[in-house]
N, C-alpha and C positions, 0 to 999 in steps of 0.2 A: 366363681364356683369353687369348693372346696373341694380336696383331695375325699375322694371314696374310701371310706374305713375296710378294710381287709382285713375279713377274718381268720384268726389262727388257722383254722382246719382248712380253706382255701391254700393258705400259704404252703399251711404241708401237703395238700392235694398236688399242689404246680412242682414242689418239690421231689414228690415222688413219681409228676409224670416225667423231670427233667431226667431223674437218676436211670428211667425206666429208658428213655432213648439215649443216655450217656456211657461209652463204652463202658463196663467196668474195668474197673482200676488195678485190680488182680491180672488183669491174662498177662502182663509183663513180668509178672515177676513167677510166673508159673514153669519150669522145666518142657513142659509139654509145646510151648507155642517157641522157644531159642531155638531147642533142639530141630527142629525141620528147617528154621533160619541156617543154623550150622550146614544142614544137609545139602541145603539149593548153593553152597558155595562151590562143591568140588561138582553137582550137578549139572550148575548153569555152564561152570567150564567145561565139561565133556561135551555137555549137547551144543555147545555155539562150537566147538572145536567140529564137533561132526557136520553141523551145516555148511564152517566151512570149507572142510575136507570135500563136502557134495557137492557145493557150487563150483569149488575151483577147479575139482576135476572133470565136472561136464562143461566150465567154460575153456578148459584146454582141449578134453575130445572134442569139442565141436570146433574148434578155432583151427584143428588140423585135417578135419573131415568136410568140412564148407569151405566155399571161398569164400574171401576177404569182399571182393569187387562184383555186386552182382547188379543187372538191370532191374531195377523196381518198379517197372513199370505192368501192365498188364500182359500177359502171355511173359514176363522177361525169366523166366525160371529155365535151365535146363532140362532136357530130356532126361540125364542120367540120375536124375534125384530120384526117379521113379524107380528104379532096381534098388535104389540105396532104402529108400524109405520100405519098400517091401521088405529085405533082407532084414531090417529094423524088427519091423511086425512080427517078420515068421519067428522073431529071433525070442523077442518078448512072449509070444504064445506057447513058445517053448520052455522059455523060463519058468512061465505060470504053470504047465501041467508038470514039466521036471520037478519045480518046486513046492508042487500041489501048494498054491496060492487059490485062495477061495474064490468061487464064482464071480460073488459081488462082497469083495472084502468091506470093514467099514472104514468109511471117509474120514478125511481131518477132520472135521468140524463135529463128526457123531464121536471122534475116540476124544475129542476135549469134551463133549459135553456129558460123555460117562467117565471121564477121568479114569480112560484103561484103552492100553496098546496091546493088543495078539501079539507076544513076543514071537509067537513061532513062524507067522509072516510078517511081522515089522520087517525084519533083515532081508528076506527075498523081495518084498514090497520095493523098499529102496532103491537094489539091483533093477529091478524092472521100469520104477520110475528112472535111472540113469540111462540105461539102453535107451527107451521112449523118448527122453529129452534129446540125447546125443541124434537119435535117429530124425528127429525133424517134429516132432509129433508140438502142439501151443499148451503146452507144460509151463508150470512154474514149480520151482526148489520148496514150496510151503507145503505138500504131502510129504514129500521125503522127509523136510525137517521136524514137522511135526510124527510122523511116526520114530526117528531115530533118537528125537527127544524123550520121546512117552518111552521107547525101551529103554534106554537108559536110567532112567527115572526105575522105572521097575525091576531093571537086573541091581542096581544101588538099594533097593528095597530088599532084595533076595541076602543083598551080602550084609546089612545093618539087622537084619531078621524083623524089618518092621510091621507095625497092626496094619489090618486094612487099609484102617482110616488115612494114615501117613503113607502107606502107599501110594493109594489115592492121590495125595497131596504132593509129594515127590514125582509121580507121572506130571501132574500141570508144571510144576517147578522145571522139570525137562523139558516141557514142551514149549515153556516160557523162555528157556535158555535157548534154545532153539532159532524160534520164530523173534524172539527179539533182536538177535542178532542178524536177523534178517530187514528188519525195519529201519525205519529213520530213527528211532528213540527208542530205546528199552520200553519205555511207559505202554508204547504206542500195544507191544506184543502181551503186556500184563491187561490190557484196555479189554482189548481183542479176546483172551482169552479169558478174562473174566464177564464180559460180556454172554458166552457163549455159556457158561458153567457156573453162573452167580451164588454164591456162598449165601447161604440164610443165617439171619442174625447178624447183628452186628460185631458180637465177640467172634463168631467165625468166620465172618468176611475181613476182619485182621487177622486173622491166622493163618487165612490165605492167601491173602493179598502181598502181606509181609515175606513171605517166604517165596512167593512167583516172580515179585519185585527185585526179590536177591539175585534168583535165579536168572532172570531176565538181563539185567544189568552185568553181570558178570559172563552172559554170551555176549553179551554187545562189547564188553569189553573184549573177547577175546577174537570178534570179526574186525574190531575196530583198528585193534593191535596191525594185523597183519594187512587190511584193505586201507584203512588209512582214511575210509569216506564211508560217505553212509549213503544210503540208499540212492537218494535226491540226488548227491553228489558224483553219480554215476552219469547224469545224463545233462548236458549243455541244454540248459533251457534260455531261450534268449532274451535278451532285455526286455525289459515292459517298464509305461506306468502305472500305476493303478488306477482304474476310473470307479466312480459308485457301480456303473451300469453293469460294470463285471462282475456286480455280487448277484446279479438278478441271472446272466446267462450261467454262472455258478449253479445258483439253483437249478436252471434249464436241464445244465447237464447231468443233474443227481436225477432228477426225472430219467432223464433219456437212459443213463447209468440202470434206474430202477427196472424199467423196462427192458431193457438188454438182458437181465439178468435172468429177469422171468423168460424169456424168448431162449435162453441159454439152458435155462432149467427144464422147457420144455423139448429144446430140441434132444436132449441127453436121455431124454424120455424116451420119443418115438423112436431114437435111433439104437437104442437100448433094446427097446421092444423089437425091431427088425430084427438087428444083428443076434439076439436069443434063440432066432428058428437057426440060426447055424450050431450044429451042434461040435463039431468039432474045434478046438480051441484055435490050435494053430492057425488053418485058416483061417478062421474070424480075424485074428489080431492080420494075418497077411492082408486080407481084405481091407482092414481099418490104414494099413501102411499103404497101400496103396490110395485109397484113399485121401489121407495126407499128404502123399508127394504130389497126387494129381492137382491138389489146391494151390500149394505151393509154386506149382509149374505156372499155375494162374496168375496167382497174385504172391510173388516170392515174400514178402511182407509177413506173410502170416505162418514162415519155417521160422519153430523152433519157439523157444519164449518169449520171444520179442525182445530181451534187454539188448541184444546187439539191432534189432531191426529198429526200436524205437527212435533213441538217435539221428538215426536218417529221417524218418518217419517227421521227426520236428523240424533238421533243416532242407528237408525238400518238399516240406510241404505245398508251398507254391507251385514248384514243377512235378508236383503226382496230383497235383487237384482234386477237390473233395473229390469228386466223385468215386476214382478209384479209392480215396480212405474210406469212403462210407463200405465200397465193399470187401474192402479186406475186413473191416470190422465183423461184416455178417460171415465171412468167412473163417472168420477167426471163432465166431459161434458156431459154424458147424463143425 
């Protein structure tokens, strides 16, 4: 059979749809797309610098406020966690009303996806998330980081006198430098956050991608400096080989993962809804401390963030038997 004659205007048709999906070839040489590359450099250092100024000093208050040696068994918690973790609460409930911290401020995941941090509670937010962790409360370091990122991003907006738009774009850049250097890979925190905020167009999603990337890289650089590991490298995982069959209980557990999540999303509901008929702040938060140490006295497993409990979590798993993991898990949900 012989080749198919193509016609010119075909040719330029395919032509013009190639050019139509191919970035253009201008935004590099444009001022507008360097300039916020330039910015996420002294950005992405400030915000991985502040994550981890925040990690390291809630993993020193709690490495002098906990023990070292505790039974992880069921019931193996102390009594006196129970004064600590209230004292905790009433402490946080006070922060929030001293530092008129909003009812229901917004969450990491709502301040990346409008590309804007409440400066005026980013900073008391912080203090609060640190009290909460130190005090016992199944925290993790990604609201803190991601709000101290997004403000700095924005006070570096205040001092460049930047538009909106790079505003905008220098918050994710913070939040990038942030939460990357939180990660196992810079990429992993650019993923993450572009995921959540996706740039339309293909000219703009290099304009933001390029510049999140810097920023991102450049926290990671600055955790990496000083920690020396990365995320992964934090926790003795034990030898294995690989079998096919564990790419199917993989799957299993992204299920199980999916539904945990929703079960999480739900409980945060009703217990939102309760804890709302309390009108007074302080005891609500006392009540919520109390709360958490009582769990904790439970199943000692589910104080604090886990990065120090996991560890154990992995090599005693034998001698804590699912059962109790399954329910620190559900305990870890409430």
């Amino acid at each position: 059979m012989g080749s198919r004659f193509v016609e010119p205007s075909e040719v330029w048709s395919r032509r013009r749809a190639w050019q139509a999906l191919a970035v253009p070839d201008y935004f590099a040489r444009d001022r507008s797309f360097w300039l916020p590359v330039a910015y996420a450099v002294p950005i992405g250092l400030m915000a991985g610098g502040a994550g981890l100024a925040f990690t390291w000093t809630v993993g020193q208050a709690t490495k002098r406020l906990w023990p070292d040696e505790v039974d992880n068994g069921f019931l193996g918690g102390d009594l006196w966690w129970l004064p600590v973790t209230v004292i905790a609460g009433l402490l946080v409930g006070a922060m929030r009303k001293w530092m008129q911290v909003p009812a229901e401020p917004d969450g990491a995941l709502a301040n990346i996806a409008a590309a804007h941090v409440d400066k005026p509670s980013a900073i008391p937010m912080v203090f609060v998330s640190f009290v909460s962790l130190v005090g016992g409360a199944s925290l993790g370091p990604f609201d803190a980081g991601t709000r101290s990122g997004g403000a700095i991003g924005e006070w570096f907006s205040d001092r460049v006198k930047a538009d909106e738009e790079t505003r905008q774009l220098n918050t994710l850049v913070g939040i990038n430098g942030a939460v990357g250097g939180l990660l196992t890979s810079p990429f992993l925190g650019t993923l993450l956050v572009t995921e959540l905020n996706p740039p339309e167009g293909q000219d703009r999603y290099y304009r933001v991608v390029a510049p999140s990337l810097v920023g991102s890289v450049f926290g990671f650089f600055v955790v990496f400096s000083f920690v020396g590991a990365t995320f992964l490298d934090v926790f003795a995982v034990p030898d294995y080989d690989v079998e096919i069959w564990h790419f199917g209980i993989g799957v299993l557990l992204g299920v199980v993962g999916a539904f945990l999540s929703r079960l999480l999303g739900a409980t945060v509901f009703l217990v939102r809804r309760w804890t709302t008929r309390i009108n007074n702040t302080i005891v609500r938060a006392g009540i919520g401390g109390l709360a958490i140490g009582a769990i904790a006295v439970c199943f000692p497993l589910t104080l604090g963030s886990g990065k120090a409990q996991l560890p154990e979590m992995i090599s005693q798993a034998e001698d804590l038997g699912a059962w109790l993991l399954v329910g620190v898990v559900l305990a870890k949900v409430v």
